[in-house]
C-alpha positions as CSV (number, residue, x, y, z in Angstrom):
1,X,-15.1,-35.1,3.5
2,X,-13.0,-33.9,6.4
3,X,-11.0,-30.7,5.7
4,X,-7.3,-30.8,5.6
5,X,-4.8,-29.4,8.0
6,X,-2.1,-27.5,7.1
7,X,1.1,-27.6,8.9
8,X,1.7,-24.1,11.2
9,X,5.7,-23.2,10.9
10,X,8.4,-20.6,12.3
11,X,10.3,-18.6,10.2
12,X,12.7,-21.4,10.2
13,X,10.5,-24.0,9.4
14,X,10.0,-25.5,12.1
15,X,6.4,-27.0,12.9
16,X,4.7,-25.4,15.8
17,X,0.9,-26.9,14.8
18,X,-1.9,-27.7,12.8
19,X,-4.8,-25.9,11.7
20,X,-7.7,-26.5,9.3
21,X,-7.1,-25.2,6.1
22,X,-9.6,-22.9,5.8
23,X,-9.1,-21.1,8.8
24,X,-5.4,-20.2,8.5
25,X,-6.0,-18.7,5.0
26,X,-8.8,-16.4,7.1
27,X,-6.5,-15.6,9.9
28,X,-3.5,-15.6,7.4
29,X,-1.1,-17.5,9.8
30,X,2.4,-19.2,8.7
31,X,2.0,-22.4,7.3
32,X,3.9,-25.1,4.6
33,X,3.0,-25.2,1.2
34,X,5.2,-26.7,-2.0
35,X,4.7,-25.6,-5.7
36,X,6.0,-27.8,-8.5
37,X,7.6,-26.3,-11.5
38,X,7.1,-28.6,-14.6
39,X,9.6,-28.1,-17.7
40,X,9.9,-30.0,-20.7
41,X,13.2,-30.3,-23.2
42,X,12.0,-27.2,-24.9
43,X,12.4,-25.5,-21.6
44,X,8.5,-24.7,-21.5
45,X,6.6,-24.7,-18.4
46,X,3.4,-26.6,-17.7
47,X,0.6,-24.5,-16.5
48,X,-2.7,-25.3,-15.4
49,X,-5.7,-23.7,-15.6
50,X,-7.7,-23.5,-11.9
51,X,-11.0,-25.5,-12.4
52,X,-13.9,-23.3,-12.6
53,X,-15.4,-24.8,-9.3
54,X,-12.5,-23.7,-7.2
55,X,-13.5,-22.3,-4.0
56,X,-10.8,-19.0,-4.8
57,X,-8.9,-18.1,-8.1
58,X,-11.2,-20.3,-10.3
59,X,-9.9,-20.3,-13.9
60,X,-6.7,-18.3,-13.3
61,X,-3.3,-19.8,-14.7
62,X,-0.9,-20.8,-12.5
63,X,2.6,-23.4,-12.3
64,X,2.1,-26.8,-12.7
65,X,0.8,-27.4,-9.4
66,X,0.8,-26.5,-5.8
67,X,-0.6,-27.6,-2.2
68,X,0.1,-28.3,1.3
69,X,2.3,-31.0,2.9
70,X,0.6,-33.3,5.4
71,X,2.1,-33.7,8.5
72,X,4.5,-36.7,8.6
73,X,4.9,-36.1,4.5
74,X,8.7,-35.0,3.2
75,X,8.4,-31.8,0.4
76,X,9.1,-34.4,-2.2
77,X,6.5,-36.9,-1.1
78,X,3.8,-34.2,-0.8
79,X,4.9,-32.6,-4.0
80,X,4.8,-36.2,-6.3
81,X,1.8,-37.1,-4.8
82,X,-0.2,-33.7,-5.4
83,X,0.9,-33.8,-8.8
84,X,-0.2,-37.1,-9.6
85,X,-3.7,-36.4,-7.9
86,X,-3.9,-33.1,-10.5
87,X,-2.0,-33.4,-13.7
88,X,-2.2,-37.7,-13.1
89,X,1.4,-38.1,-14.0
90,X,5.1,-39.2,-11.8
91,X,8.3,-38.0,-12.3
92,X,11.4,-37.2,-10.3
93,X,11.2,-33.9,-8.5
94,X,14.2,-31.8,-6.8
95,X,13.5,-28.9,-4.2
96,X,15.1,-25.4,-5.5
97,X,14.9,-23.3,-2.3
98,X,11.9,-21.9,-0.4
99,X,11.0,-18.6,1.0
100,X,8.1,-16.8,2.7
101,X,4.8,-14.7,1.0
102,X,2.0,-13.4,1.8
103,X,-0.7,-12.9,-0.9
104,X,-4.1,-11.5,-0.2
105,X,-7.4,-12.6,-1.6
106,X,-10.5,-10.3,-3.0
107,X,-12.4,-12.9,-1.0
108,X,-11.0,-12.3,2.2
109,X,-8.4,-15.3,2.5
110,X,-4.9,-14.6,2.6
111,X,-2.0,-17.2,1.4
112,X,1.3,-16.7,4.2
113,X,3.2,-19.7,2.9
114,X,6.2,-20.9,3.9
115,X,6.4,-22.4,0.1
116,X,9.1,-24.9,-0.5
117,X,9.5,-24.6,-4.9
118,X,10.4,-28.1,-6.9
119,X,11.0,-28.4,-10.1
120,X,11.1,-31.6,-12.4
121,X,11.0,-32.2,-16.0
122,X,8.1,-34.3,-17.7
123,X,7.4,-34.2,-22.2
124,X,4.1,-35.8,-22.7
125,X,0.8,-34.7,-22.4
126,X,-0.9,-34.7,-18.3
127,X,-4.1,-36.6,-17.7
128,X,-5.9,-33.7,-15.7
129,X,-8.5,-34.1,-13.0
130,X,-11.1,-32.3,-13.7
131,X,-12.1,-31.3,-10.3
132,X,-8.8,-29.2,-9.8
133,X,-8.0,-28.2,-13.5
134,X,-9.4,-26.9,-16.4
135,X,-7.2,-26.9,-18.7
136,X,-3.3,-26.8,-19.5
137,X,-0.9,-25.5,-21.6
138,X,2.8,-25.5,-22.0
139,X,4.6,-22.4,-22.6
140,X,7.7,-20.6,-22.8
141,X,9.6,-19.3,-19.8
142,X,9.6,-16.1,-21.0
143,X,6.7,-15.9,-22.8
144,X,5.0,-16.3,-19.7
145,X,7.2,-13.8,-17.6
146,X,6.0,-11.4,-20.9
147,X,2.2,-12.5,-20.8
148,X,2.2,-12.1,-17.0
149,X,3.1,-8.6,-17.2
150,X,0.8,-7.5,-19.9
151,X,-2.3,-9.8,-18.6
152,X,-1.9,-10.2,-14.9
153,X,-5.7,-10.9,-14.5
154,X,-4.8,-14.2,-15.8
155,X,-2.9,-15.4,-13.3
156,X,-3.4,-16.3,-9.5
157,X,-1.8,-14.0,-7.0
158,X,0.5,-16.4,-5.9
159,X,2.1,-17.7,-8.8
160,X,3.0,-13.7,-9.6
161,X,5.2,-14.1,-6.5
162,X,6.4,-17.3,-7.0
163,X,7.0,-17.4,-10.8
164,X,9.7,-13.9,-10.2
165,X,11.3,-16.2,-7.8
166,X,11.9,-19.3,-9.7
167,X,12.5,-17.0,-12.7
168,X,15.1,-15.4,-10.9
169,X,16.5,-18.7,-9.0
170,X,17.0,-19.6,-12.7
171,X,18.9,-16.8,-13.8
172,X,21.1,-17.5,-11.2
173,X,21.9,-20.9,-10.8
174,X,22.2,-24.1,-13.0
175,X,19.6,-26.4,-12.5
């Protein structure tokens, strides 16, 4: 299977490339990335667990599910269809805000995401694909803010950074 690119970006956004996956998370170089917030009408959160095959972060916990936007694909578009082809389930998604990280590896690779955060709201049970998840749970906004501080060897690097912004982007606006 051919690797993906991932789409190079400015600080503004603006697409200046492609490169192979892979070799922007060695050389830790800007790209485009979405995560998608889950919530149900208990205001719990949807986590997955990493399947235990994952090339990095295998079994860690992290948001309901995150990726890279092909090129020619909207944020929406890339965020439905990612989370249909992990948790196997549709439903309306709204872009919060993005912002920029950068999150080392203990394996070398580096995430430096332009990361564009959606959220959507979903009640029933996922169908997982097995080949990206291994499990799933829902739980508690603050539960996991609580959990995260007290076991953060639990949780992917990333989704430390993301989940304080979303957490915060919460606290702060109505959604």
């Amino acid at each position: 299977m051919k690797e993906e690119n991932v789409i190079l970006v400015n600080q503004n956004d603006e697409q200046i490339g492609l490169m192979p996956k892979l070799e922007a998370h060695e050389k830790a170089i800007l790209h485009r990335a979405f995560s998608v917030f889950i919530l149900n009408d208990k205001n719990e959160l949807m986590l997955q667990q990493r399947a235990n095959q994952k090339y990095h972060s295998p079994l860690l916990w992290t948001n309901t599910c995150c990726s890279h936007q092909r090129e020619g694909e909207s944020n929406i578009e890339a965020g439905s269809r990612r989370l249909y082809e992990e948790m196997g389930f549709e439903t309306e998604l709204k872009e919060l805000f993005h912002f920029i990280y950068k999150a080392p590896f203990d394996n070398g690779l580096t995430e430096h995401e332009l990361d564009h955060v959606m959220i959507g709201y979903y009640n029933d049970d996922p169908e997982i694909n097995t080949e990206e998840v291994e499990d799933w749970k829902w739980m508690k906004i603050e539960d996991v803010k609580v959990d995260m501080e007290i076991h953060p060897e639990l949780y992917t690097v990333w989704f430390k950074i993301i989940f304080d912004e979303f957490y915060h982007f919460l606290e702060e606006h109505k959604v």
